[in-house]
Biopython code that builds the backbone (N, CA, C, O; Angstrom):
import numpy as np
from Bio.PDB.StructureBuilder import StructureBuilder

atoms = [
    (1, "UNK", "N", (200.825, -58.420, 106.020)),
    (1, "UNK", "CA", (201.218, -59.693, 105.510)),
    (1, "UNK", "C", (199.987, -60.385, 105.003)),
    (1, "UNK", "O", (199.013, -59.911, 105.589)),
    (2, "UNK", "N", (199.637, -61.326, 104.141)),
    (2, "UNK", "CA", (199.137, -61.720, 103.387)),
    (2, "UNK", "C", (199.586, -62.653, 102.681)),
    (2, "UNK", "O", (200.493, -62.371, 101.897)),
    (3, "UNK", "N", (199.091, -64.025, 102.748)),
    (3, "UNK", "CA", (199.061, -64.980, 101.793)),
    (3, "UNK", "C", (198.144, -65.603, 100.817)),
    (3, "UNK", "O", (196.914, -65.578, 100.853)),
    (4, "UNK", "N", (198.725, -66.031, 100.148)),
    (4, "UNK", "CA", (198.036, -66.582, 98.445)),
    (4, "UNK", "C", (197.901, -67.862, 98.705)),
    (4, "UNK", "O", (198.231, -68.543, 99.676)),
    (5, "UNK", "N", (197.210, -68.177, 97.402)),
    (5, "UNK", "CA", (198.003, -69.438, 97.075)),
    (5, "UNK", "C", (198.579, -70.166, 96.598)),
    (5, "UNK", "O", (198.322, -71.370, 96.579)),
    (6, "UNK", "N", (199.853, -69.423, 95.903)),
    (6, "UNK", "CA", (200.855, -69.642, 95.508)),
    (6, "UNK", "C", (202.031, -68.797, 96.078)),
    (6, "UNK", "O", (203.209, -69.154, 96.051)),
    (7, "UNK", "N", (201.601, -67.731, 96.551)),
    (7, "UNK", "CA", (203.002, -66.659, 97.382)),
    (7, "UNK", "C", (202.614, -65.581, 98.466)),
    (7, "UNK", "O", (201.555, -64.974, 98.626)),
    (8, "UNK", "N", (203.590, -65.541, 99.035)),
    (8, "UNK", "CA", (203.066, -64.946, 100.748)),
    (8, "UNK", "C", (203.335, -63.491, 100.017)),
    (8, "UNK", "O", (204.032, -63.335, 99.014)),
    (9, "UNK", "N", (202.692, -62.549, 100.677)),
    (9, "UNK", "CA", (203.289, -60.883, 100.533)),
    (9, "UNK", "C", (203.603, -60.716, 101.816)),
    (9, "UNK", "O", (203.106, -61.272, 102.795)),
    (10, "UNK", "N", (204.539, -59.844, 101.756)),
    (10, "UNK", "CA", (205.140, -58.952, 103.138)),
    (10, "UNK", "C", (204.949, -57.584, 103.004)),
    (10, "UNK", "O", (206.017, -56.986, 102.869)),
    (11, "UNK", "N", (203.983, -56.896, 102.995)),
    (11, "UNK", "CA", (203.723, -55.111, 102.962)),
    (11, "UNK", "C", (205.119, -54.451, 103.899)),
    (11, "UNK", "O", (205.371, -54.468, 105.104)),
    (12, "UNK", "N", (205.875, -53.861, 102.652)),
    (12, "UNK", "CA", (206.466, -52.893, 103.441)),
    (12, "UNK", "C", (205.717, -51.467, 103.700)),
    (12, "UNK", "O", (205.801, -50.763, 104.706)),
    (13, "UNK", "N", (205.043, -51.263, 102.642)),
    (13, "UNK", "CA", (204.566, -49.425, 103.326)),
    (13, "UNK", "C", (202.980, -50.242, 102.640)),
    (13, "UNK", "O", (202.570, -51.401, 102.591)),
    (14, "UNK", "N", (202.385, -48.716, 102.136)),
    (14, "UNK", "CA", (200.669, -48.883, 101.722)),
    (14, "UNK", "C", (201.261, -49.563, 100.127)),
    (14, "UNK", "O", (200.839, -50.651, 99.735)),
    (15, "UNK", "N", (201.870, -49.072, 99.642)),
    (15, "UNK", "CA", (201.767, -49.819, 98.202)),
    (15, "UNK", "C", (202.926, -50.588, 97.986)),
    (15, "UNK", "O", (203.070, -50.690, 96.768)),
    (16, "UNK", "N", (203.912, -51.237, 98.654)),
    (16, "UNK", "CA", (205.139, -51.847, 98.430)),
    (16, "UNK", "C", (205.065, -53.246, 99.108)),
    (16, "UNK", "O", (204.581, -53.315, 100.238)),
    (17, "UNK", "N", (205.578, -54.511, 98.396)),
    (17, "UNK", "CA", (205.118, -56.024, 98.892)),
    (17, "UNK", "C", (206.041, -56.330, 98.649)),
    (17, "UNK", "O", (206.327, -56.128, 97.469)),
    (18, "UNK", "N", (207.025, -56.937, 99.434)),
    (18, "UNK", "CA", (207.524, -58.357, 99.164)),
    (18, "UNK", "C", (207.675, -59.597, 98.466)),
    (18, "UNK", "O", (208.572, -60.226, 99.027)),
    (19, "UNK", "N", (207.170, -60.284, 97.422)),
    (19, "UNK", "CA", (206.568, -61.533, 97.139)),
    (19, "UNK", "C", (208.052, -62.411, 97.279)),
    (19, "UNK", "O", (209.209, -62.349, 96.862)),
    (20, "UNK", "N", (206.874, -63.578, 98.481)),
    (20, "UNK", "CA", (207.854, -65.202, 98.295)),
    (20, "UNK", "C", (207.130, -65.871, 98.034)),
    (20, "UNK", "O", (206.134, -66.039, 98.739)),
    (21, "UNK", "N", (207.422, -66.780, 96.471)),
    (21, "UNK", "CA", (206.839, -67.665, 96.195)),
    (21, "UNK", "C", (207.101, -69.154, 97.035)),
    (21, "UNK", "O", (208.122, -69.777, 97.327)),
    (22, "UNK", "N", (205.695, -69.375, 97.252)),
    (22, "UNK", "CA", (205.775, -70.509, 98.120)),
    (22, "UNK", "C", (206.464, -72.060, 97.658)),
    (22, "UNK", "O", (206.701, -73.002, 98.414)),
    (23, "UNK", "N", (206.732, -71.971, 95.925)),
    (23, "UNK", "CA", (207.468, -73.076, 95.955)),
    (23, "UNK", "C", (209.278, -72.604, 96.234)),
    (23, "UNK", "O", (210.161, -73.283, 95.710)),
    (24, "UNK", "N", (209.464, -71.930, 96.717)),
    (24, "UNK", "CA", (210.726, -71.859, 97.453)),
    (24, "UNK", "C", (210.940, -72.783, 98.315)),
    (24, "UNK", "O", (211.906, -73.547, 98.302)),
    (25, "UNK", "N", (209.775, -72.761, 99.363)),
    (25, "UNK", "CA", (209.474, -73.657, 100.559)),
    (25, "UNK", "C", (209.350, -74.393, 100.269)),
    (25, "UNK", "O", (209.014, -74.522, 99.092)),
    (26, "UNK", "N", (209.558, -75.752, 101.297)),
    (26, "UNK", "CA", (208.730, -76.840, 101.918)),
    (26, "UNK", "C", (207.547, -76.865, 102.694)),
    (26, "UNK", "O", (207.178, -75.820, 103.228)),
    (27, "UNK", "N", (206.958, -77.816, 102.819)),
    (27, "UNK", "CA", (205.216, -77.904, 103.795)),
    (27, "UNK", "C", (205.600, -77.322, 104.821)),
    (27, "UNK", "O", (205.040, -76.298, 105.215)),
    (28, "UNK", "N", (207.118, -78.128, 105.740)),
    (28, "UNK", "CA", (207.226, -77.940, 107.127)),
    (28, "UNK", "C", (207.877, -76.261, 107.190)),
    (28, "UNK", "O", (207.755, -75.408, 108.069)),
    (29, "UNK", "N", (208.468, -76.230, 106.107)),
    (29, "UNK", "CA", (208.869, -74.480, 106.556)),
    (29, "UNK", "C", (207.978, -73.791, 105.821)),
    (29, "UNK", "O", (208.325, -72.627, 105.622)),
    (30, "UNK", "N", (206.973, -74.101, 105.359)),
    (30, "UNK", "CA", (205.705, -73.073, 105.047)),
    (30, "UNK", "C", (205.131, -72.767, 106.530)),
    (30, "UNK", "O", (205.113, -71.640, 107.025)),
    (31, "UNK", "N", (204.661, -73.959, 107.170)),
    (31, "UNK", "CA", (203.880, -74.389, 108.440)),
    (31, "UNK", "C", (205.032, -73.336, 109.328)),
    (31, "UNK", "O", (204.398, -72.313, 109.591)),
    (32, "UNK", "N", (205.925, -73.261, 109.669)),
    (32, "UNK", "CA", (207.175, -72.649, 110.645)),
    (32, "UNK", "C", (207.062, -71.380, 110.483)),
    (32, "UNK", "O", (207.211, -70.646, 111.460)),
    (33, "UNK", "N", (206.722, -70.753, 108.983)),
    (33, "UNK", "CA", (206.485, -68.974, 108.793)),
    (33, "UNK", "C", (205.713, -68.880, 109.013)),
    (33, "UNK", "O", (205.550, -67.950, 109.803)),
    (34, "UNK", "N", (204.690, -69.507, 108.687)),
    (34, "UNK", "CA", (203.384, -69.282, 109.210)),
    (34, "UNK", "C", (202.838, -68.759, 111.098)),
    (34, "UNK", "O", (202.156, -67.841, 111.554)),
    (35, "UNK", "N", (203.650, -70.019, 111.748)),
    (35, "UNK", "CA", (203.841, -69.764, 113.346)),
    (35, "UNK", "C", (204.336, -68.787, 113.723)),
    (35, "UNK", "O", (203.830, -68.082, 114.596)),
    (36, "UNK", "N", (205.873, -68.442, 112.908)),
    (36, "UNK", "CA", (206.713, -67.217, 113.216)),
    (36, "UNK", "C", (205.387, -65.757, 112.841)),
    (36, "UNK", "O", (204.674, -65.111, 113.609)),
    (37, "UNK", "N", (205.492, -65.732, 111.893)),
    (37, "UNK", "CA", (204.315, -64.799, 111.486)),
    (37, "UNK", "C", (202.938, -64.500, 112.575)),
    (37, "UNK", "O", (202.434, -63.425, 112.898)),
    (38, "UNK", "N", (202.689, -65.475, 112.852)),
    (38, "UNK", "CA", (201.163, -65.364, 113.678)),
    (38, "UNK", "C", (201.680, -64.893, 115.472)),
    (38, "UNK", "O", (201.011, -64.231, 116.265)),
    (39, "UNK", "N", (203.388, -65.647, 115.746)),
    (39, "UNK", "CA", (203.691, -64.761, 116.665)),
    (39, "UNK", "C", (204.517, -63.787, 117.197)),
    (39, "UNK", "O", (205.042, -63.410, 118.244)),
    (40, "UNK", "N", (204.402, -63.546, 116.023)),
    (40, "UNK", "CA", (205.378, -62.299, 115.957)),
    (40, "UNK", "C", (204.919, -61.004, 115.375)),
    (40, "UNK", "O", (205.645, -60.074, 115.725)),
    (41, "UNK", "N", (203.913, -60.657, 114.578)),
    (41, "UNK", "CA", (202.807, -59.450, 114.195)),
    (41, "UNK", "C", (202.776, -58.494, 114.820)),
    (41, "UNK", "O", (202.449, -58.658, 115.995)),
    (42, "UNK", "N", (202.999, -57.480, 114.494)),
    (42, "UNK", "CA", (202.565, -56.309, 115.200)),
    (42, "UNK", "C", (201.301, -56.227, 115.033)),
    (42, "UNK", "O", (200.611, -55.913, 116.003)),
    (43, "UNK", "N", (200.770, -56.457, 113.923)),
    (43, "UNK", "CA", (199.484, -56.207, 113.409)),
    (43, "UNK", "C", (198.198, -57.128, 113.405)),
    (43, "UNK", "O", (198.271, -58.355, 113.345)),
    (44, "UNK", "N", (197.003, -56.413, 113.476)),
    (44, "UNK", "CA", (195.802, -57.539, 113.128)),
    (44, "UNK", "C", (195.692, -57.820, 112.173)),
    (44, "UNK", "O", (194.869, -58.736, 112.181)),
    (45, "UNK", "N", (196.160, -57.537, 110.745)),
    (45, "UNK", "CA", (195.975, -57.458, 109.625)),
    (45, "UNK", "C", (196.566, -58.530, 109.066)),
    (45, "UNK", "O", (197.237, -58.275, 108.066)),
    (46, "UNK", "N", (196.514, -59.745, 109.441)),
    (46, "UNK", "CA", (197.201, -60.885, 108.778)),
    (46, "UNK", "C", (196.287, -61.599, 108.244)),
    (46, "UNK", "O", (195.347, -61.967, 108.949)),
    (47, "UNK", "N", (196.349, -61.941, 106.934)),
    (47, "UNK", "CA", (195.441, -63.113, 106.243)),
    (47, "UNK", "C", (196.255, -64.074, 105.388)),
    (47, "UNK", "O", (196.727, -63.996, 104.254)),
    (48, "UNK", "N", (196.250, -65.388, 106.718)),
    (48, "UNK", "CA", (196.843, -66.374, 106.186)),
    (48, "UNK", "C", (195.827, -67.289, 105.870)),
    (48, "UNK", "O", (194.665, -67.119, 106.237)),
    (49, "UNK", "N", (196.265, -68.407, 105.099)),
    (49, "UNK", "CA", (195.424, -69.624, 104.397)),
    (49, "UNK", "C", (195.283, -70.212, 105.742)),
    (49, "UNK", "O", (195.730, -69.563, 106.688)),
    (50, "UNK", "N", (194.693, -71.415, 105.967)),
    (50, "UNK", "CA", (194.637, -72.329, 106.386)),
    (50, "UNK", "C", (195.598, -73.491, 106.291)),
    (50, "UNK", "O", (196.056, -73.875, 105.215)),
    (51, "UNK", "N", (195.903, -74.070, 107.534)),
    (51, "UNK", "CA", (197.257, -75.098, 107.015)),
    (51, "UNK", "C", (196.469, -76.403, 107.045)),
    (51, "UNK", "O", (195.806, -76.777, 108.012)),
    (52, "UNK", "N", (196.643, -77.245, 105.571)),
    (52, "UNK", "CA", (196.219, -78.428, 105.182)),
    (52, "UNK", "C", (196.199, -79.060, 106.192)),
    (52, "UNK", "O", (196.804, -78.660, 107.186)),
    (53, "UNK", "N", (195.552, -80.118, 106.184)),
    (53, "UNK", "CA", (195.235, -81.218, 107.040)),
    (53, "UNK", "C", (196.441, -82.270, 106.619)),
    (53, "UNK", "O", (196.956, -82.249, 105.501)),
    (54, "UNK", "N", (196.778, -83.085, 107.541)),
    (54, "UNK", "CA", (197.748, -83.893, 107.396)),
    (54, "UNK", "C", (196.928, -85.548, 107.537)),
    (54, "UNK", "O", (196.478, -85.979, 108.599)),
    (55, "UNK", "N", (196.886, -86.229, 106.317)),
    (55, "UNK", "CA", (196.031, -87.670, 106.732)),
    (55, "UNK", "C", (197.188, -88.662, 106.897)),
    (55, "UNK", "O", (196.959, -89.833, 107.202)),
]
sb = StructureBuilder()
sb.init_structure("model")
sb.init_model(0)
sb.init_chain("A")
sb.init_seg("    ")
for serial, (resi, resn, name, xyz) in enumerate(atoms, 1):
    if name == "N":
        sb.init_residue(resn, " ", resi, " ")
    sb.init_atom(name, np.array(xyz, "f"), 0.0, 1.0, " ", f" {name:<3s}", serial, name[0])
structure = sb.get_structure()
């Protein structure tokens, strides 16, 4: 798994991805896949963004 910044990938095998573009989402259900994702991984291989700061 892997995110952009504009769309998340989901690796199904070595060369096959997923793409969801992130304006599908909202902030709060960007922020919610993000959680689901980080606990739910089988893998170390996750490179997500950073989630914005909220002022």
């Amino acid at each position: 798994m892997e995110e952009k910044k504009k769309m998340f990938l989901f690796y199904v095998s070595k060369n096959r991805a997923v793409l969801l573009p992130k304006y599908f989402m909202l902030n709060h259900e960007m922020a919610m896949l993000r959680k689901i994702i980080h606990n739910n991984a089988l893998t170390q291989k996750l490179k997500l963004l950073e989630e914005p700061e909220h002022s």
